[in-house]
N, C-alpha and C positions, 0 to 999 in steps of 0.2 A: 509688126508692132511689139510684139513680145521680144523679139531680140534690141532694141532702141530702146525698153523698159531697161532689161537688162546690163546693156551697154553703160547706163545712167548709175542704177544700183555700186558697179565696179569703180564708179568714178567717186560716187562717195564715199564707199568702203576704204579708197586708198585713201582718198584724201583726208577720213578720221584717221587711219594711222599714223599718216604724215603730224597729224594733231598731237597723240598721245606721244606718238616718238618724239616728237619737239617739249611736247610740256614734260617728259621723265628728263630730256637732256639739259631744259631751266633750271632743274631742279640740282644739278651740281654748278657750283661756281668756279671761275677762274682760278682760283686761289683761295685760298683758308690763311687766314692769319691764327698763327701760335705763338707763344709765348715763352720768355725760357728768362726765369730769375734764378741768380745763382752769381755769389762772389766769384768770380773771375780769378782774381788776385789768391784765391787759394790754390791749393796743388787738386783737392775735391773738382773745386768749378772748371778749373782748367781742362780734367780728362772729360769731364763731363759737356764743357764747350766743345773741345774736337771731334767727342761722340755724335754729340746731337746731330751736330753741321753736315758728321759723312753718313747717316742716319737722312737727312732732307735730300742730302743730295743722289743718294741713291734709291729715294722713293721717287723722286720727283724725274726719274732717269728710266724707271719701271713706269711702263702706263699701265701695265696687269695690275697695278696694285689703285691707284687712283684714276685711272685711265686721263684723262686733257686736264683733270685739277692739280696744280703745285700748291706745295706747302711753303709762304710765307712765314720765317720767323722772325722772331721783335726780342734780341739780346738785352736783356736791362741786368744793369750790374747791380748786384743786391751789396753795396759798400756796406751796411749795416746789418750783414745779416742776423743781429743779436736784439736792431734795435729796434727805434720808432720811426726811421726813416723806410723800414722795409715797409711798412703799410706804405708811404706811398708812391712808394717803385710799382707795387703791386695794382697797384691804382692807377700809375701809370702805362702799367700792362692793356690791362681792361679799357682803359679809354682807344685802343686802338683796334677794339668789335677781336679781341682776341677767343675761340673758341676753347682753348684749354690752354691752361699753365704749368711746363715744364718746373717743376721747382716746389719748393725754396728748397734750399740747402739743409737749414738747421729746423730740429722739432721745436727750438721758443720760437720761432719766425712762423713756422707750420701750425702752430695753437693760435697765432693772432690773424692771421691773412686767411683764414681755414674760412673765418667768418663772414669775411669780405667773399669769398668764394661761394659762401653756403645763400647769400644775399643778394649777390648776379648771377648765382646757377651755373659758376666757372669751374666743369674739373681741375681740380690742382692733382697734379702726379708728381711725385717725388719718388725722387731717385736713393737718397739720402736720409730723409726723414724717419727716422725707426722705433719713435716711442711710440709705444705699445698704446698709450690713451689716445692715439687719436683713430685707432681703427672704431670707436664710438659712435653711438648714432648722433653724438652732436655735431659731427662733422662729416656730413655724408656726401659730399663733395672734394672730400679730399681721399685721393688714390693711392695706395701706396703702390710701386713698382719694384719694390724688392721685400726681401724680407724683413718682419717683423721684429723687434726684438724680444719679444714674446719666448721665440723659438732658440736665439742664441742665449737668452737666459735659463732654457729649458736645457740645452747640451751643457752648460756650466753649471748647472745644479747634479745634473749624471754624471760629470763627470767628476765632481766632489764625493757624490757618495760611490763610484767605480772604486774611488781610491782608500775608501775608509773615513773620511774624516768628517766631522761632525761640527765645525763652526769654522764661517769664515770672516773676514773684515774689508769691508769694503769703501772703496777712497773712488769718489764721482767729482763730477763737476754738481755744484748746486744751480742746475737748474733743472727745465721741465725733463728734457733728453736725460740727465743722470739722476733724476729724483726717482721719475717711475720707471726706467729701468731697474733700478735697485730694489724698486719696489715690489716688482714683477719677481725677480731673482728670489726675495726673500718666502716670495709665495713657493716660487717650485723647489728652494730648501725645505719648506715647510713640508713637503708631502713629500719629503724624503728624510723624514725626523731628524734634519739639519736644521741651522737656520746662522742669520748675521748675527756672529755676538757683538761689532763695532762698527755703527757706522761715521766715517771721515768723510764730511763733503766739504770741499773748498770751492771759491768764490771763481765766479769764469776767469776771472782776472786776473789769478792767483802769483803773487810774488813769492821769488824762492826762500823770503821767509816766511810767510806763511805754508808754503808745503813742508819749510822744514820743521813747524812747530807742529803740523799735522803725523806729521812719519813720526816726531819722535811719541807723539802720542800712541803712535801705533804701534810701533817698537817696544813700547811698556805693558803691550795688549798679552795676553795669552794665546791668543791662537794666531799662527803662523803660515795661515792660507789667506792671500790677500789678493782681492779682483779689482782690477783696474778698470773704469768706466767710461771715457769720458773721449776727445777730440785727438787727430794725428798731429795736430801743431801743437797740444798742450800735454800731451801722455810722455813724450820724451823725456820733460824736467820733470817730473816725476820719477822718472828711473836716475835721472843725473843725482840727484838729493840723494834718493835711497844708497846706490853707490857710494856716496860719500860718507852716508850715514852708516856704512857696515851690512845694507840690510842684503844686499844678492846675494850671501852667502852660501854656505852650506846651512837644511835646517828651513828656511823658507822655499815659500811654495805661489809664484807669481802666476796668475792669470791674467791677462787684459782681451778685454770683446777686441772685435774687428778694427781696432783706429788700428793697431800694430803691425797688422798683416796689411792692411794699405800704407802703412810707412812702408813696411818692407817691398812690398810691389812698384810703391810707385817713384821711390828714391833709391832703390837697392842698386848694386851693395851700397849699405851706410859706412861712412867711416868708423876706421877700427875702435878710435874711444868710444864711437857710440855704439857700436857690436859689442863690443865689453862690457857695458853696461846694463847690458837685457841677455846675456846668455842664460838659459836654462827656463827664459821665461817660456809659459804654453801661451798661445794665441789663436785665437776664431778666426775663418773666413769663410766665407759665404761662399758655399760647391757649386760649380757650371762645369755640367757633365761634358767629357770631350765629344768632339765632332765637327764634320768637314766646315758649317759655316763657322763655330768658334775660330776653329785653326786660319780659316781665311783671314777673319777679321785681324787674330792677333799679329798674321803676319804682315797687313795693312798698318797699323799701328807706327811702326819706323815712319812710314811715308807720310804718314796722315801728321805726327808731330812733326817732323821735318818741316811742310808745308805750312805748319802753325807759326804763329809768334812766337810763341812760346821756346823755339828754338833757338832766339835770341838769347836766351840765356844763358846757352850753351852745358845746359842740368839735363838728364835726360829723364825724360817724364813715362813712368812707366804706365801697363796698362793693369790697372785696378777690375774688381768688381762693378766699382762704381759706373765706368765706361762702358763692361760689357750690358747691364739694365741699363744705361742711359740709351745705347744701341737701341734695344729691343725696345724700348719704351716708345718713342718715336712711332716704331713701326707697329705699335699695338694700338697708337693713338690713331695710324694711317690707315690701320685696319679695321678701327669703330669708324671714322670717320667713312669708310666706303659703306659699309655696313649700315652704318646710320641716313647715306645716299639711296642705298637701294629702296630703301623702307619709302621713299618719295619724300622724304624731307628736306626742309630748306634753311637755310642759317637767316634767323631774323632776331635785330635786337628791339627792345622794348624800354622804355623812360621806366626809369624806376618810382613809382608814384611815394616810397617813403620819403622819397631825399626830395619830394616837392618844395618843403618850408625851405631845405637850404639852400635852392637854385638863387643865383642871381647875388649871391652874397662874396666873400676873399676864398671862398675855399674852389672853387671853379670846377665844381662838378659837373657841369652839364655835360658833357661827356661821357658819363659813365653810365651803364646802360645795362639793361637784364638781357643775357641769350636768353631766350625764349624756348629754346630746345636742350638746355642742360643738362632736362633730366633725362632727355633720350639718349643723348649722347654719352651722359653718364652710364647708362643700362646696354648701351653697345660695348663699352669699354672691358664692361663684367663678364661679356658675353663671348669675348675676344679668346678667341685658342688658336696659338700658332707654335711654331717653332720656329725659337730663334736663336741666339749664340751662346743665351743663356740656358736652354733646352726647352723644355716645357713652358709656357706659359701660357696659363691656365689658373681662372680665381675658383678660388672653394665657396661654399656658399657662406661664409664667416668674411667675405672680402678681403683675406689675406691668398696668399701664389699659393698653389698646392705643392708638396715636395719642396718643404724646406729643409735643409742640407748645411751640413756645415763641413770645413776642415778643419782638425785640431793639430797647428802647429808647434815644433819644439822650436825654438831659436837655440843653432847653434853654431858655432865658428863665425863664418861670414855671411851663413846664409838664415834658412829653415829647413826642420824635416818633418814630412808628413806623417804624425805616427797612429793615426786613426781618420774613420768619421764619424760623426754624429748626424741622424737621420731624426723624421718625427714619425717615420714608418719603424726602424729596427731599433734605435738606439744608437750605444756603442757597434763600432766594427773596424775591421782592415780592411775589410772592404766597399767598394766604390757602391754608394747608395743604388745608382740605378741598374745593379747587377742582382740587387737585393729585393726593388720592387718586382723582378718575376717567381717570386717566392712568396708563400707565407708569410705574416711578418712573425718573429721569435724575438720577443723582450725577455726569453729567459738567462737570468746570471749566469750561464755557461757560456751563454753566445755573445756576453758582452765581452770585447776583447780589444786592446789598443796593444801599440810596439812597446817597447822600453823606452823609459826618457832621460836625458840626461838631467838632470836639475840642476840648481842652482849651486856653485860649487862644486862643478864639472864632478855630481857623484851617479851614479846609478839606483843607488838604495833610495825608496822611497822614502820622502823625510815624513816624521810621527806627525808632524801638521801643528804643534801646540807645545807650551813649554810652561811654566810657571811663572806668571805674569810677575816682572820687578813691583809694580806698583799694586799687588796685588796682597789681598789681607790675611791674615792666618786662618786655616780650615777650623773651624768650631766642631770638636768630637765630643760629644756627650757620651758620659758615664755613667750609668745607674749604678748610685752608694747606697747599697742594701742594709740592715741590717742583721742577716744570715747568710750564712756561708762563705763569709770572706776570703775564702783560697779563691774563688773566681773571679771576682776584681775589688779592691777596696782602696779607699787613700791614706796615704802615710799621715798619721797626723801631724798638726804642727805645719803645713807642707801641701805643694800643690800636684805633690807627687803622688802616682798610683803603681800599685803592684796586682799580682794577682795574674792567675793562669791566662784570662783572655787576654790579659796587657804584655803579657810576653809573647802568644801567638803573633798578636794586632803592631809588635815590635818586631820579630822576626817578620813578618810580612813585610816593614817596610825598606828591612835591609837588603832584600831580594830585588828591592826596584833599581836600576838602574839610572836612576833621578833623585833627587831631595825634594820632598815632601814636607813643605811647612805646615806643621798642625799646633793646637794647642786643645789639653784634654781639658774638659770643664764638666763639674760635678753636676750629677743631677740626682736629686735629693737632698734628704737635712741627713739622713745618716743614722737618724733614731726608729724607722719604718722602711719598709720595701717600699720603694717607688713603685710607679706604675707602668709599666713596659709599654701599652698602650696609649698614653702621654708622651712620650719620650718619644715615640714615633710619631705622634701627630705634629711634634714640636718640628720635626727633620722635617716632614713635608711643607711646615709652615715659612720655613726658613731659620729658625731659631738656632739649629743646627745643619752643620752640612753633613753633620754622619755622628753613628753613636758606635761604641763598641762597648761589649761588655757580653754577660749570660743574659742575652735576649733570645727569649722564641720564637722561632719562623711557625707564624699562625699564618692560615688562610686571609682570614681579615686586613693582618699584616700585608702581606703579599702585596695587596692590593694598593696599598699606601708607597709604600718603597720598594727597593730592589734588596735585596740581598747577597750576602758574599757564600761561597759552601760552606755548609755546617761542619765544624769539626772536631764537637762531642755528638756521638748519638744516643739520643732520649726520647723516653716515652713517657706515660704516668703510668704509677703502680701503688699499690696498696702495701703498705705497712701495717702490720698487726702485732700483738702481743702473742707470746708461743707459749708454751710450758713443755719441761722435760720430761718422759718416760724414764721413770726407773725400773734398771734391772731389777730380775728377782729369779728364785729357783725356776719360774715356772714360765718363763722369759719364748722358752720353747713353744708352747701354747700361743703364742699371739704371731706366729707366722701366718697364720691363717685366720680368718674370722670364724665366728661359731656358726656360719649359716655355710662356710666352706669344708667345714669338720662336717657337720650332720652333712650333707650333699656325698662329700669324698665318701662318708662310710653307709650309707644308701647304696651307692654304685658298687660299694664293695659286696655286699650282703646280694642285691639284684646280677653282680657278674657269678659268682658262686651258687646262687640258686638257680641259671638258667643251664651252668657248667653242668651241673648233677643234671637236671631236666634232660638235657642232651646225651648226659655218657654211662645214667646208672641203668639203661636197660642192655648197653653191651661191653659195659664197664667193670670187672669184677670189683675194684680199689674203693669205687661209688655203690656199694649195696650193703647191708648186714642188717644190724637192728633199726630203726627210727633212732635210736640215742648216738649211733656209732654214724647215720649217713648226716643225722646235724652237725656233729663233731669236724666229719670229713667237709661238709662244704666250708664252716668257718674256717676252718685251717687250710683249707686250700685258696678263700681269699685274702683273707689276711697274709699270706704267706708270698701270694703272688708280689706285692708289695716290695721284698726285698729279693725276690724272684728269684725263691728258695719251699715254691712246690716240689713233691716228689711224684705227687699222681700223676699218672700218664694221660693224656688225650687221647681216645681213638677212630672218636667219629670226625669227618669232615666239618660240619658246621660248630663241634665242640673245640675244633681247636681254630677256624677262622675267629672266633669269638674271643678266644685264649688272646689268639695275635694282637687283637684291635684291642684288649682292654691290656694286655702286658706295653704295649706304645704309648695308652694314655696313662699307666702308670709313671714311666719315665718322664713324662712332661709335671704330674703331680710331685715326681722326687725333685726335680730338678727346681721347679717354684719352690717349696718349700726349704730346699736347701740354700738357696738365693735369698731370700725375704729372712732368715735363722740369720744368716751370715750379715746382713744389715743393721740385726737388730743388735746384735752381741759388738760388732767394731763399729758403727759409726752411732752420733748421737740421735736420739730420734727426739723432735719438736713437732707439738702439735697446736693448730687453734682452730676455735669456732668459726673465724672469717676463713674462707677459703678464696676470694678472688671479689672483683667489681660486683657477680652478680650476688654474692651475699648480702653484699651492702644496698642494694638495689631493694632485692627484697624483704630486709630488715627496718625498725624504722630507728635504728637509733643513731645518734651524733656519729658525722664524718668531720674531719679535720684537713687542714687543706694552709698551705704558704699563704701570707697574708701579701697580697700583689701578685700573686701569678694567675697566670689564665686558667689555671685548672679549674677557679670555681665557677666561672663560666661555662665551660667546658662538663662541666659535672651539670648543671643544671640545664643547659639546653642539650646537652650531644646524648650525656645517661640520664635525665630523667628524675635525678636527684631533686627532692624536694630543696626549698632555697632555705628555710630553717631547722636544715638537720645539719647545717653546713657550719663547721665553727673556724673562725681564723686564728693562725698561729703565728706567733712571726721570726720566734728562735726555736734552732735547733733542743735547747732544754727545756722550752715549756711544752714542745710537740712531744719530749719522752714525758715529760710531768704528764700531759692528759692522757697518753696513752697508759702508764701505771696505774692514773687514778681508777678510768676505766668509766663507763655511762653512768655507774653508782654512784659514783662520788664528783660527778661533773666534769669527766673529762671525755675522752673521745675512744669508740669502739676502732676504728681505722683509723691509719695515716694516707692521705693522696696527694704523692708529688711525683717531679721528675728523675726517673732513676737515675740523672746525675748528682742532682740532691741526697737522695736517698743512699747511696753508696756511699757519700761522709757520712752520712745522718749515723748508719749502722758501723761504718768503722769502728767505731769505739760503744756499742750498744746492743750486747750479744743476746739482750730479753725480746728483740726484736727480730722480724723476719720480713721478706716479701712473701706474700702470699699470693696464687695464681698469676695472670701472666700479664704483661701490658698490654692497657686496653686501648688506647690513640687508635681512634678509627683513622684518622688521616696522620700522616708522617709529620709530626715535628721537632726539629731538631734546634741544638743549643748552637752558636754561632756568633761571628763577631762581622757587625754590623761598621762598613767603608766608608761607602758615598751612597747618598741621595740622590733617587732615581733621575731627577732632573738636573744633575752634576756630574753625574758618575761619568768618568773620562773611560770612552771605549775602543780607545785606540789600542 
């Protein structure tokens, strides 16, 4: 009985397996319908056609990869890929239970059908589509398959600031694909303290009058690095115009993104006039590291266009980027979709309950219908890591490819030449990105490194980037017109003319340049008071000015507002005071020393003499006799030593160790004294009551100070100075008036300026002196003021 249980057991046991193996085997279909929009009629849709096709045909040839399901595709020719007809190709798509859509070609066609996509749950995977807005979460249904332009805008911003140069001008197409492209670019200028100084958009459509009235707009521009944005069918007459227009010369500096390097791949070689016309330019494309399936594929390529229509035409159709992700793409899709199998899922579509009111009406929707599993399908797709011809593929968790790569080409001769890469791991390099990812990454500027390029104008020398715009206006240089000390800068009267020491430097500098310099100098001030240095500067940041030159001080505060050129008078502030002269007289002698150094000097004399005796008169004979005769002998043996015309003898040890030490500091006493005699008899001697800042500090009487200079700031916050001890001057001759008058009679006990001032001030004003020493806790110097920080040209 027990083994008949048994027997029974094993028979249902198979027969649920038979079950489960049948219901996981339901669960794949014969066929998958996909979908592939994409203009045909372009040289894009075409490699992308023959892509796709030998991408079906060799999955559908693998049963490792989908095992008994084939992949169905539905070609819809997207004729409008610009317009309003592509919604409803798209549509077209979807009504035939399509599970994902290859496509569309262009990012305006990817912004509108994004929605249709996002509304029946249809992956859309573009191959092509590369503006940056739609990696967004309003369209989370739309896949990208290659890279972002995010990233190619990211290697064109490094490699702007690689080269030095600080403003570029950029010419797109106006629409979605070159709006935020550019827009993207001007962000990663931005965080390279570059940015666009011009932007040129032209109309999709654009006639070659209108790019010519664009170039020459540009051609009038100032800066001379110029990125091209835009389509492989519309970038060409762009370059044709410019040629005509003079501009590939020498002195510019062309970029164009990736449409160029797919001209060049997939029409190369171009003919010679249109090789002529783009020499020197640099160009992006998109890096697929080498390896044996790349090399297969490309060597497939001949046969696979052969076998195409497209060899009716007798052009030979090269193989792009765009082909090698179309490839992979395919097989990424074949690879969610097994993946999305395993999981026990099943392709079901569903009525779309929005589009209820419009059934039954001219627009004939009932057909179109919600996949049901989109979003799984979706999250297989993200999930997908393989290798394929393109290398890696693999999404980050931001929904773009990981290892994005670029090549930076030169176009030269007939061809290109590779003369770097750009990575979003290393940056700049020569070398091949994914020899780089088994290293650390190093963004440091040693390690950014590219070849030599030829530029435009077959030169090697990098060009400066920027030139002096024709249509551009004359630089506004403000002049503070003081009135004191006019050897520094002042205006001719009558006249819009200036002279003066800073205006000959601020000339001399600009004969050094190797350019012309349109400027014009404009007054600042009325001419009867010192201006304010501090105004003058706020006016340059405000735009008022593009640069000032004159005797302006580099103050901290300043600093902060604008840039600065090197200082090239050095100053400080220093005190001016009244002196009075020392006159000679018979007794002129006597004042080489003070009387506290007199009484001292002859204490020591009287204390070496009295200890000399203590020490030698008990085996001294020279040191004994009466009390009248041993006082005698010690005064005369000190005093004597002096001119060190002793006769007594020493003869004890510690009497003449004592000798030694006080005959040394004799010598150092002759020698001051003969020093400080010799001072006073040949040179003048000037004395006064101020001796430096701290007298004035702790006095309380009137300081005097340039009316407009920073000193009295400077005096009251840095030293301490009270604000009403502080009087303002504003000529050289009323600063000697207060200082003769003196605090009695209402003038000023000090002068505080900058000891460029103060060295005319005293030229001609011998009653005057500096006294102690410059007090500037922080360094500032006299200097002539260029460009404004936000103009200054740092090429």
């Amino acid at each position: 009985m027990t083994g008949v249980w048994f027997v029974v057991l094993m028979i249902l046991f198979h027969g649920f397996c038979l079950t489960v193996a049948g219901s996981n085997h339901s669960t794949r279909p014969d066929s998958v319908n996909i979908g592939v929009l994409y203009s045909f009629k372009t040289t894009v849709g075409r490699i992308a056609k023959i892509a796709i096709e030998a991408a079906i045909e060799d999955i559908n040839s693998d049963p490792s990869i989908l095992g008994e399901t084939k992949l169905n595709v539905s070609m819809q020719e997207d004729s409008k890929y610009r317009g309003f007809l592509s919604i409803a190709e798209a549509l077209h798509l979807t009504a035939k239970r399509t599970v994902a859509i290859i496509g569309p070609q262009s990012s305006v066609t990817a912004h509108v059908i994004s929605h249709i996509a996002n509304e029946l749950q249809v992956p859309l995977l573009s191959v092509s589509a590369t503006d940056p807005t739609l990696s967004s979460l309003q369209f989370p249904f739309f896949v990208r398959t290659t890279h972002s332009d995010l990233y190619q805008m990211t290697a064109i911003a490094e490699l702007v600031d690689y080269y030095g140069w600080r403003e570029v001008i950029a010419i797109y197409v106006d629409d979605d694909h070159g709006r935020n492209g550019i827009s993207v670019l001007g962000d990663k200028l931005a965080e390279r303290r570059c940015r666009i100084s011009f932007k040129a958009p032209m109309s999709p459509e654009a006639t070659r009058e209108e790019i010519t009235n664009v170039l020459v707009q540009v051609a009038l521009a100032e800066s001379r690095i110029i990125v091209v944005h835009t389509i492989a069918a519309w970038g060409p007459k762009v370059f044709k115009v410019a040629k005509h227009l003079e501009m590939m010369g020498a002195g510019y500096v062309w970029i164009a993104t990736h449409f160029l390097s797919t001209l060049l791949d997939t029409n190369g070689p171009l003919p010679h006039d249109t090789m002529d016309m783009i020499q020197g330019v640099l160009t992006l494309r998109i890096h697929t590291p080498d390896s044996e399936l790349r090399r297969r594929f490309v060597s497939r390529w001949k046969n696979l266009t052969r076998a195409n229509d497209t060899a009716k035409s007798n052009v030979r159709l090269g193989l792009s980027t765009y082909g090698l992700y179309a490839y992979d793409t395919v097989y990424a899709l074949a690879r969610a979709l097994d993946s999305f199998f395993k999981q026990g899922n099943r392709i079901t579509f569903s009525y779309d309950p929005k589009l209820s009111e419009l059934r039954g009406d001219n627009l004939h929707l009932d057909s179109v219908s919600i996949f049901d599993q989109g979003n799984v399908l979706r999250e297989s797709i993200y999930e997908v890591d393989m290798t394929g011809v393109t290398g890696t593929f693999r999404y980050a968790s931001d929904g773009n490819l990981v290892n994005p790569a670029y090549e930076i080409l030169n176009v030269i001769g007939t061809g290109s030449r590779r003369i770097g890469y750009w990575s979003n791991y290393t940056g700049l390099s020569v070398v091949a990105p994914e020899v780089l990812y088994a290293h650390p990454p190093n963004r440091s500027a040693a390690s950014q490194k590219l070849r030599p390029v030829i530029w435009p104008g077959n030169t090697e020398q990098k060009p400066r980037g920027w030139v002096f715009p024709n249509n551009g206006r004359l630089l506004k240089i403000g002049v503070p017109v003081g009135f004191s000390y006019r050897q520094f800068v002042s205006q001719v009267q009558g006249t819009d003319m200036f002279k003066g020491f800073c205006i000959d430097v601020f000339l001399s500098a600009l004969n050094l340049l190797p350019y012309g310099v349109p400027y014009r100098l404009v007054p600042f001030g009325d001419g009867h008071s010192n201006p304010n240095s501090n105004e003058l500067v706020r006016l340059i940041t405000a735009g008022v000015f593009d640069g000032a030159v004159g005797d302006i001080t580099i103050t901290t505060q300043r600093t902060r507002m604008v840039d600065f050129t090197q200082p090239f008078i050095g100053s400080g502030l220093v005190v001016v005071a009244p002196v009075r002269k020392s006159d000679s007289s018979a007794w002129a002698f006597l004042r080489s020393f003070s009387p506290q150094m007199w009484g001292v000097t002859a204490i020591f004399f009287l204390a070496v003499g009295a200890v000399v005796w203590i020490l030698e008169h008990r085996s001294n004979d020279e040191f004994r006799g009466p009390p009248r005769k041993q006082v005698v002998t010690v005064l005369w043996f000190s005093f004597s030593t002096m001119f060190f015309a002793h006769r007594e003898n020493t003869v004890s040890t510690l009497g003449r160790l004592v000798l030694l030490i006080w005959l040394f500091v004799v010598l150092i006493i002759n020698s001051s004294y003969t020093a400080s005699l010799t001072s006073i008899l040949t040179v003048q001697q000037l004395s006064s009551p101020i001796k430096g800042i701290e007298t004035l500090v702790a006095s309380t009487e009137p300081v005097g100070y340039l009316q407009g200079s920073f000193s009295r700031n400077y005096l009251i916050e840095e030293i301490g100075i009270d604000e009403s001890r502080l009087v303002p001057l504003r000529t050289p001759e009323e600063s000697a008036k207060a200082l003769r008058d003196g605090p009695k009679k209402g003038g000023v006990a000090a002068y505080v300026d900058e000891r460029a001032y103060i060295e005319l001030f005293l030229s001609s004003r011998c009653e005057f002196s500096i006294v102690g020493q410059e007090f500037t806790r922080n360094g500032h110097f006299r200097e002539t003021r260029l460009w404004r920080l936000t103009c200054r040209r740092p090429y």
